[in-house]
C-alpha positions in Angstrom: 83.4 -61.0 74.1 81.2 -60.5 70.7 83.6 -60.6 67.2 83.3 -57.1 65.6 81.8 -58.0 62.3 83.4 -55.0 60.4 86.4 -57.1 59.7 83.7 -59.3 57.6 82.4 -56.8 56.1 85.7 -55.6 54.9 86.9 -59.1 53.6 83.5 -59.2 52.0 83.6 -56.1 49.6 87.5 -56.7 48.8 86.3 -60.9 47.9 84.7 -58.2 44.8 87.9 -57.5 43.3 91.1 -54.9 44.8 90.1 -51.5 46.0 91.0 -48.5 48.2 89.9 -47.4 51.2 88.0 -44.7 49.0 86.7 -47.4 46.8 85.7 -49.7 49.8 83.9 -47.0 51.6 81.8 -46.1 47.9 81.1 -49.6 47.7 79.4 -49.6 50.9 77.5 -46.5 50.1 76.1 -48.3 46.7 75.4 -51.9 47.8 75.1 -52.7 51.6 74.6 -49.2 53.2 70.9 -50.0 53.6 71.9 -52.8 56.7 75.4 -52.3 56.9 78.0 -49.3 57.1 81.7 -48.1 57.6 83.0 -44.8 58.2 86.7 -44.4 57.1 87.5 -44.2 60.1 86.7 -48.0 61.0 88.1 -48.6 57.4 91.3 -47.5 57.8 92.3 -49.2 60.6 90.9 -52.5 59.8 92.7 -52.8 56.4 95.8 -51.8 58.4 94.9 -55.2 60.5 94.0 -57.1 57.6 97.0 -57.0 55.9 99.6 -57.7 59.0 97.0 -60.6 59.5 97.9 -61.9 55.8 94.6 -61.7 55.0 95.2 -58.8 52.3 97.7 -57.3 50.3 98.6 -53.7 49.6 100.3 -52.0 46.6 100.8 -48.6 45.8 100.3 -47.3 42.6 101.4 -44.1 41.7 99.1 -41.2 40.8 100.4 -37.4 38.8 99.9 -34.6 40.5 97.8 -36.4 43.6 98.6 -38.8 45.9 100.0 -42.1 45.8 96.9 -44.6 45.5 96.6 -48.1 48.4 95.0 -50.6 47.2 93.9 -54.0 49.5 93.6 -57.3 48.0 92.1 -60.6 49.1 94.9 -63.2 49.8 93.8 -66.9 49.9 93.6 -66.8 53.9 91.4 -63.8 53.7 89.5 -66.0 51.5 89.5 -68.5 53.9 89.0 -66.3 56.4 85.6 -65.2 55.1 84.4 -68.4 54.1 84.9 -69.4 57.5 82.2 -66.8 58.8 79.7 -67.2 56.5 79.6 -70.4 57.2 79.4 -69.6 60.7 75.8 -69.6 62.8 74.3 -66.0 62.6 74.6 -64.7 66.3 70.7 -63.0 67.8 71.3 -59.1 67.2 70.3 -56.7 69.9 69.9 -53.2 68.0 69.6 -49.7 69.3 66.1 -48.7 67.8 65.4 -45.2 69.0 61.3 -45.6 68.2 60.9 -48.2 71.2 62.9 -46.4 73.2 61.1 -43.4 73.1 57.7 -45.2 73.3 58.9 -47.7 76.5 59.2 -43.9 78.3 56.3 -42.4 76.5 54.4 -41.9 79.9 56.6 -38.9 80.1 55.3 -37.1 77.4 51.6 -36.5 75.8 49.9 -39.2 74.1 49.7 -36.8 71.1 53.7 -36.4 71.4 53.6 -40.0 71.2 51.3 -39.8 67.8 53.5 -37.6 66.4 56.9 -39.7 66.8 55.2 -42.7 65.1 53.9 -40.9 62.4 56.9 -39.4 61.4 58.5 -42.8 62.0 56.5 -44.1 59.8 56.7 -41.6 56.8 60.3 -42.6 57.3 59.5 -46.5 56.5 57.5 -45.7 53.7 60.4 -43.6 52.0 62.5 -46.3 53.0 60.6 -48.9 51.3 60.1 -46.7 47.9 64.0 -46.3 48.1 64.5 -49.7 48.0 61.7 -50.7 45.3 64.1 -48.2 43.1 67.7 -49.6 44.3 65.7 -53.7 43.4 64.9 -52.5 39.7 67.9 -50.3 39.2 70.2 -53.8 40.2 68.0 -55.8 38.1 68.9 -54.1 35.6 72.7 -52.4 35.9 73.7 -56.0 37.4 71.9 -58.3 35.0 73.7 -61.6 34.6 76.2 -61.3 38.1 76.3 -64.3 39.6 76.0 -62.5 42.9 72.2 -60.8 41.9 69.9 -63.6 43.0 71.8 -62.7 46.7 71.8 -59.2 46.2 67.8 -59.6 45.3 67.2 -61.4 48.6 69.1 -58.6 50.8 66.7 -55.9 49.2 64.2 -58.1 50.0 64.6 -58.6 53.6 64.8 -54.9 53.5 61.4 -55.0 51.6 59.9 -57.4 54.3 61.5 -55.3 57.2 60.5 -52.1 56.6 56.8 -53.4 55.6 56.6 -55.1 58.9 57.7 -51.5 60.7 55.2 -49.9 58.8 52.6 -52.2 60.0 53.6 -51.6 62.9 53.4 -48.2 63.1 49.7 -48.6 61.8 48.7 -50.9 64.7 50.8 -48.5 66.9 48.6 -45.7 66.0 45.8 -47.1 66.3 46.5 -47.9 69.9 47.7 -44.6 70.5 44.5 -43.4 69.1 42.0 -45.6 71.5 44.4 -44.0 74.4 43.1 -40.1 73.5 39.8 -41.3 72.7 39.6 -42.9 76.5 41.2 -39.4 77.8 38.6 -37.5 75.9 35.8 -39.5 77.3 37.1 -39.3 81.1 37.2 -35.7 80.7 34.0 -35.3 79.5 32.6 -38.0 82.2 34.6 -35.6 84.9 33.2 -32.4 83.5 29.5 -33.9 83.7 29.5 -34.8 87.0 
């Protein structure tokens, strides 16, 4: 049975410093969000495991007028515990990607409703990428002098190298799918001459 890899992901925002669930689930949205995400709902649950595992703490601070605030902490076999994976092979990643599923039944539909799902696929990469060229440049410069920016970089550039593969692509996609109406066009016209 395949790990869930949330629990990593966890351990890996809280080795950052003690947060809450709120804060945890923030810090996803500003740093890994791109390749990796948690609802609260996942967040929860897991912190709840983490710390009868002993591989966080949890302390209650008290808030005025609003609720009482949790925050998690890293223990030393949390530490441990996330060294461990990271050291740990990578295992191969089967994804759900909605594009090549659509195209493997793309028979079912017209060549030109094929067209338009890659094209608007493809608008999506190139927002993508011009997202990401502003999240590298605003790290560079908000995170200046981390230790952890060189690693940060290199996650925003796999996204870079990603997403500029997809849009290629798309291009030689489209291109394919264009040769394909071409092809109908002329067997139409061949049919219509005879």
């Amino acid at each position: 049975m395949k790990e869930n890899k949330s629990k990593y992901a966890i351990l890996g925002i809280l080795s950052l410093g003690p947060m809450s669930g709120y804060d945890i689930k923030k810090m996803f949205q500003k740093s890994v969000a791109k390749f990796w995400n948690e609802s609260y709902g996942q967040i929860y649950p897991i912190l709840n495991r983490l710390v009868a595992q002993g591989l966080a703490t949890r302390s209650v601070e008290k808030q005025e007028g609003r609720p009482n605030r949790h925050v998690y902490a890293l223990t030393d076999k949390g530490r441990e515990e996330l060294q461990r994976w990271l050291i740990a092979p990578v295992e191969p990643q089967i994804g759900r990607i909605e594009i090549a599923l659509k195209l493997f039944f793309g028979q079912q539909v017209s060549v030109l409703d094929n067209i338009r799902q890659v094209e608007h696929f493809r608008e999506i990469q190139h927002r993508e990428l011009e997202e990401l060229k502003a999240l590298e440049e605003h790290v560079k410069v908000e995170k200046a002098g981390n230790p952890n920016l060189p690693y940060w970089l290199m996650t925003v550039k796999y996204g870079h190298q990603v997403t500029s593969a997809l849009i290629q692509w798309c291009d030689e996609t489209l291109s394919a799918l264009n040769k394909m109406t071409a092809k109908k066009k002329q067997k139409k016209e061949a049919t219509r001459k005879r």
